[in-house]
N, C-alpha and C positions, 0 to 999 in steps of 0.2 A: 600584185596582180589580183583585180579582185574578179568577183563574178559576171561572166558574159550574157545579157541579156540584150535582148533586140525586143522591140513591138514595133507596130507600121502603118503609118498612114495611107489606106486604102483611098485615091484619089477619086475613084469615080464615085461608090459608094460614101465619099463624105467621112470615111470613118475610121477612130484608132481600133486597133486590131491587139491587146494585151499579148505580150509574151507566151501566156498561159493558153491564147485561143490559135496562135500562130502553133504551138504546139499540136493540139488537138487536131489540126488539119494539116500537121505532117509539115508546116512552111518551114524554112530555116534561109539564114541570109546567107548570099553567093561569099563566094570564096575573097572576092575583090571589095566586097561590102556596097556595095552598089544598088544590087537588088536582091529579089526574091526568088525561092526554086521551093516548088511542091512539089515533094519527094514520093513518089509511087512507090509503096512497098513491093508491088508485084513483078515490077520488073522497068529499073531504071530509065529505059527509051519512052515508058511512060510517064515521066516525069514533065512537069510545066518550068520552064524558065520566064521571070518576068527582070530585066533590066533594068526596076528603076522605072516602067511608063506606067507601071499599073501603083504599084504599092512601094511608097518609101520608106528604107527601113532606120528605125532610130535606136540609137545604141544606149544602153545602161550606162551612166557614167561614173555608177559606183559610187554616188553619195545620195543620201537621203535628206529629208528636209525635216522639219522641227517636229511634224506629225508622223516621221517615219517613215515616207511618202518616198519610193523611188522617182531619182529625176534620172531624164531620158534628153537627149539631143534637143531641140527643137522646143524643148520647158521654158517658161515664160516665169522666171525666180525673183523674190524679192528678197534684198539680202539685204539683214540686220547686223549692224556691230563688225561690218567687214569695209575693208578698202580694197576700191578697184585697182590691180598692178597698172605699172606705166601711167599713171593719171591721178590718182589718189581720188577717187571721185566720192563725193559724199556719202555719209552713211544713210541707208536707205536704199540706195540703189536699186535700179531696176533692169537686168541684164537680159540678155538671150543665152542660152548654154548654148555652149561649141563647145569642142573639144582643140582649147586652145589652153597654154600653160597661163594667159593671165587669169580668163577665166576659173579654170581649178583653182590656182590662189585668192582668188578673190572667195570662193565657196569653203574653201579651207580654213581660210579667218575667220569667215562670218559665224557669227553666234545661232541665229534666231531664220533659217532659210524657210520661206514660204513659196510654196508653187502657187502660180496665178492660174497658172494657164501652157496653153503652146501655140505655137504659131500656125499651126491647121486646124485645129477647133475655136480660136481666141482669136482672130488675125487682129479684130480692133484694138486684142493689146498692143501691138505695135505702133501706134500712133499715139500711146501714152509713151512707150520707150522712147518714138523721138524729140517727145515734147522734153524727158527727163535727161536725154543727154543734149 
């Protein structure tokens, strides 16, 4: 089990929201993983629950890329020197992370992982993905 880190695509605001800055404003992710709860030091009934409509939050998935780079849910990877499980798909590959067992093995083999991008700051990557699969 490795380290638990979340950051969050903030929908209205356009914006990722770093680990580090969810901290600093007290956020931390619901218990169900769902959404968001800013946590009032002063007294709990003060607390904000967002479900999910405001800020979605994206999970550390515990592997880093060639730079070092934590990848997060919703990372837009290009994976060197690895094969896709179930498929054998070319090397090169261009995936979406989930937190599915082929994708981890596919990251697990891969030599050379580069983050492009994600799918809420990058969405035009996605139409290079479905040109590549």
């Amino acid at each position: 089990m490795g380290k638990i880190k979340v950051r969050a695509w903030h929908k209205i605001q356009q914006k990722m929201y770093s680990a580090e800055e969810l901290g600093e404003d007290q956020m931390t992710i619901m218990p169900d993983g769902r959404g968001m709860a800013n946590i009032s030091g002063r007294d709990t009934r003060l607390s904000q629950v967002d479900n999910g409509r405001i800020m979605i939050p994206l999970l550390y998935i515990n592997h880093k890329d060639k730079d070092n780079k934590e990848i997060y849910e919703g990372d837009i990877v290009n994976l060197w020197g690895g094969t896709f499980a179930q498929g054998f798909w070319e090397y090169n590959s261009i995936i979406r992370i989930e937190i599915t067992g082929a994708c981890l093995t596919a990251l697990e083999e891969a030599e050379n992982i580069v983050i492009m991008g994600n799918i809420y700051e990058n969405p035009e990557l996605m139409e290079v993905i479905r040109r590549c699969l």
